[in-house]
C-alpha positions as CSV (number, residue, x, y, z in Angstrom):
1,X,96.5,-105.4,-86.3
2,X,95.8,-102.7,-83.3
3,X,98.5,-100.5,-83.0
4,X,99.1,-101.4,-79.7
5,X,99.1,-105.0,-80.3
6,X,101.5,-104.2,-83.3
7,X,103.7,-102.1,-80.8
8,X,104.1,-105.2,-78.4
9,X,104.0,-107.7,-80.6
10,X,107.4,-106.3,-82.5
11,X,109.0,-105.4,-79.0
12,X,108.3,-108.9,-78.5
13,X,110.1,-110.4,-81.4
14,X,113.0,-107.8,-81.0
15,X,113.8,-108.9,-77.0
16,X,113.8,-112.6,-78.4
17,X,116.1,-111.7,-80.8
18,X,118.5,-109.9,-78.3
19,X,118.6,-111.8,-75.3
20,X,118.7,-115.0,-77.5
21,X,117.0,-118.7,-77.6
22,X,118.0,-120.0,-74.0
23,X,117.8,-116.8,-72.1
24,X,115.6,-116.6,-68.9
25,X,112.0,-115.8,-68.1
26,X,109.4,-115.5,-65.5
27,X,107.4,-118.3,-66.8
28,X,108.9,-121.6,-64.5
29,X,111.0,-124.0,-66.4
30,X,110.3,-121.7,-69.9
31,X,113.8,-120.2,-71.6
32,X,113.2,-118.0,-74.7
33,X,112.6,-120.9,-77.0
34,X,110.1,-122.2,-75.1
35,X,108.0,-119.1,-74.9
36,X,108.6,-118.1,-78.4
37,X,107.0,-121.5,-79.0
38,X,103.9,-121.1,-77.0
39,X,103.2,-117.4,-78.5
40,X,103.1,-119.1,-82.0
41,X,101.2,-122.5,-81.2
42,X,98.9,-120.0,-79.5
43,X,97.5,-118.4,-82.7
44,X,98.6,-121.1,-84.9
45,X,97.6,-124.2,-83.9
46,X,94.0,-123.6,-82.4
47,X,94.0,-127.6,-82.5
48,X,96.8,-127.8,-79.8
49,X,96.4,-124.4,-77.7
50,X,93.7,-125.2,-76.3
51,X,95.3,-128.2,-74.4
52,X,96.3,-125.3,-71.7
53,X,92.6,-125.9,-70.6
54,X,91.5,-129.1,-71.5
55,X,93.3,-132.0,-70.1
56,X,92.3,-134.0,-72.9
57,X,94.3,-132.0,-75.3
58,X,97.5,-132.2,-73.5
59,X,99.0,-134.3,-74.9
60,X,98.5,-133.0,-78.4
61,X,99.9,-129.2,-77.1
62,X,103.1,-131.4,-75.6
63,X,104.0,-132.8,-79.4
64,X,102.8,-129.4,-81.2
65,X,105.6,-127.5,-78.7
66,X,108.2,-130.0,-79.0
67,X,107.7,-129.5,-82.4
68,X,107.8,-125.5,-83.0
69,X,110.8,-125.5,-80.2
70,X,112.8,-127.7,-82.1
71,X,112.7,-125.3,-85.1
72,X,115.3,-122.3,-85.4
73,X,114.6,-119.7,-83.3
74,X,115.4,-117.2,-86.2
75,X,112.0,-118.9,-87.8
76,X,110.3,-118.7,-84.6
77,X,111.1,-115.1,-84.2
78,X,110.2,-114.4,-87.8
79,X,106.4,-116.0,-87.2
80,X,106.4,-113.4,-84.2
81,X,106.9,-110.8,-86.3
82,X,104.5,-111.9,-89.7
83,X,101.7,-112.5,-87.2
84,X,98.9,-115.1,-87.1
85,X,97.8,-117.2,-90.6
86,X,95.8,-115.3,-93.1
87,X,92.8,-116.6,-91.7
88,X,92.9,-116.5,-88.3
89,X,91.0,-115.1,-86.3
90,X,94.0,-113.0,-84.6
91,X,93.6,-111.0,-87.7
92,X,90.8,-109.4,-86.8
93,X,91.6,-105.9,-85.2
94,X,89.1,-106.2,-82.5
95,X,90.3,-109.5,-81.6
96,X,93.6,-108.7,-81.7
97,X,93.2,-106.0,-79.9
98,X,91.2,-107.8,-76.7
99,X,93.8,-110.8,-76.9
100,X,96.8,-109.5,-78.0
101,X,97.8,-106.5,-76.3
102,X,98.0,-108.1,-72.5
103,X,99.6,-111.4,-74.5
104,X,102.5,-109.5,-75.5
105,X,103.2,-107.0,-72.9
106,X,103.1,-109.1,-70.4
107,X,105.3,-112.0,-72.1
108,X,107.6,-109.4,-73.3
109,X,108.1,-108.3,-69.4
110,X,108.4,-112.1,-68.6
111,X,111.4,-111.9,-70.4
112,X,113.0,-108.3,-69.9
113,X,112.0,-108.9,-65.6
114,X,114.3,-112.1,-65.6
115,X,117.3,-110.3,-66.8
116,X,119.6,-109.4,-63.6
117,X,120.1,-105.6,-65.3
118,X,116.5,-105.0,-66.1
119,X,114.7,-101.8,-65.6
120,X,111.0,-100.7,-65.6
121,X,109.5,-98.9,-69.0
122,X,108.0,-96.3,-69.1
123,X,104.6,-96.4,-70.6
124,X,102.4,-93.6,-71.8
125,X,99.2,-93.1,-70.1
126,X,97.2,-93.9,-73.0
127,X,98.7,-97.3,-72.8
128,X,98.3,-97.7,-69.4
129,X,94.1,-96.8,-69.7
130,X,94.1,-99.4,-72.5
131,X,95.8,-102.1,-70.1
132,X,93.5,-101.3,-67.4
133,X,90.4,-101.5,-69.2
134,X,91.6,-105.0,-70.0
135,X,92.3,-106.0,-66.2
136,X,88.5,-104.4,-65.5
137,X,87.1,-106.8,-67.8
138,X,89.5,-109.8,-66.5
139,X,89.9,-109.3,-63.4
140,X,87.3,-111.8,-61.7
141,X,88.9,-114.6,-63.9
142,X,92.6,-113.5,-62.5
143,X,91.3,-113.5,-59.0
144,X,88.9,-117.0,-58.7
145,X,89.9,-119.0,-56.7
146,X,92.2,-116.5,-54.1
147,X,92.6,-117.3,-50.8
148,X,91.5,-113.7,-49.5
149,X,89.4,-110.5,-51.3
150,X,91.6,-109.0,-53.3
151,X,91.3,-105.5,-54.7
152,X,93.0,-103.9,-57.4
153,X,93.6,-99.9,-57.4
154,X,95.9,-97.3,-59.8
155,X,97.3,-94.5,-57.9
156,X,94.4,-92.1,-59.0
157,X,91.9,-94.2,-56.9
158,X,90.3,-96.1,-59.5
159,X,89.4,-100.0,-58.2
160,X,88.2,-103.2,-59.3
161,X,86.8,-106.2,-57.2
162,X,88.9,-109.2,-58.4
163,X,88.1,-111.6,-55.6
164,X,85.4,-111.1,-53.1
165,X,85.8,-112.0,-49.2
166,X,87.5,-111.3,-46.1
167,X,90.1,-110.3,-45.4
168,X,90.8,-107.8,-47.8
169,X,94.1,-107.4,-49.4
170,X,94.5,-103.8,-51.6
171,X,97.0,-103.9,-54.3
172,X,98.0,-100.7,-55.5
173,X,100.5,-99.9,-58.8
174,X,99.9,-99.0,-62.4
175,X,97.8,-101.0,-64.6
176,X,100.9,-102.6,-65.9
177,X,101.9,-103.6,-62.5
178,X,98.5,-104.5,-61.5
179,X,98.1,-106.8,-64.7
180,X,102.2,-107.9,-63.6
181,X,100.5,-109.4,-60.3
182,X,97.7,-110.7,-61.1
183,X,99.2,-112.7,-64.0
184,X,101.2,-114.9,-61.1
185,X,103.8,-112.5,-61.7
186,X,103.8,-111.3,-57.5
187,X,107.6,-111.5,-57.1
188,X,108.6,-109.1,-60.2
189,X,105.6,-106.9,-59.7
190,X,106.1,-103.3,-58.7
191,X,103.2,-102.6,-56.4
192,X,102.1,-102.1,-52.9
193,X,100.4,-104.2,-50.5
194,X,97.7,-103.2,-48.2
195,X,95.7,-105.6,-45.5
196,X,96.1,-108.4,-42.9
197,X,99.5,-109.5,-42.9
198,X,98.3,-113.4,-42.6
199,X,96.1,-112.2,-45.9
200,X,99.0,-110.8,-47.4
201,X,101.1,-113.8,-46.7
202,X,98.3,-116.4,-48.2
203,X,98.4,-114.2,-51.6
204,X,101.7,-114.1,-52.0
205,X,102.0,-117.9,-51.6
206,X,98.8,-118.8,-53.7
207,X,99.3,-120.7,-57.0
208,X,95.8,-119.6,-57.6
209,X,96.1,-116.0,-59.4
210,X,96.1,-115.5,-62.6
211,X,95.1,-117.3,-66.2
């Protein structure tokens, strides 16, 4: 595995293990358990994940979750931390690398942001290019379906299109913010705002960003 996705992955599995099985995230109506769950059926059970996207498979990714949640959540933890099946395709560094790096930092934020004493990392800028090449790359996907153009910027300037149209909302912030935001994550994202107020309203209240 990437080091990165290593790195995230094991901060993953560690948080889990601190905060507990039925401690809070970002992710509506998901405790600890729950995501825990998801992370594994995710590069797991290829048969089941993709019911996320196809409606047909739904039902199959409901019984495959009940199933992993019910387990201990010392197992599911330990799964976090051995990493996908021999012959997955997770275990391939360059796919682990595009899929798992913005997988586990942001999940692993989803829980550390829902903690009332949390506090914001601090991430080396190496880190923070690798996360924004990601969102360049992403970024149309995040932003379909927006109510407004929506623009993406890091403090030094640097921008990416994620939705085109008028009016224009800017949102400025570090990759890891950026990538925070345009995840759903609006509310527990540390960034800045820039545009038509009624624009900046619309986004905030859109069910539409993110993947």
């Amino acid at each position: 595995m990437s080091t990165f996705a290593k790195r995230e992955r094991l901060l993953f599995a560690d948080l889990l293990e601190t905060v507990g099985p039925d401690a809070e995230t970002l992710c509506e109506g998901w405790r600890t358990r729950d995501l825990a769950a998801h992370v594994i059926v995710r590069e797991r059970r290829p048969d089941a994940a993709g019911g996320t996207l196809i409606k047909q498979l739904a039902p199959r990714l409901e019984k495959v979750m009940a199933e992993y949640t019910a387990k201990p959540y010392e197992e599911l933890i330990q799964l976090i931390r051995t990493g996908p099946p021999r012959f997955s395709p997770f275990q391939l560094k360059q796919v682990d690398e595009a899929a798992n790096i913005i997988e586990f930092y942001v999940h692993t934020e989803d829980v550390r942001r829902a903690q009332p004493d949390w506090s914001r990392r601090e991430l080396d800028p190496v880190f923070q290019d690798a996360l924004w090449s990601r969102l360049e790359r992403a970024a149309r996907l995040m932003g379909r379906g927006v109510p407004t153009g929506l623009v993406l910027r890091r403090p030094d300037g640097q921008t990416v299109v994620a939705h085109r149209g008028t009016p224009v909302v800017t949102v400025t912030g570090e990759p890891s913010e950026l990538l925070m935001f345009a995840y759903g994550r609006q509310s527990a994202a540390r960034v800045e705002l820039e545009g038509d107020g009624d624009a900046i309203t619309k986004l905030h209240e859109s069910r539409q960003l993110g993947i």
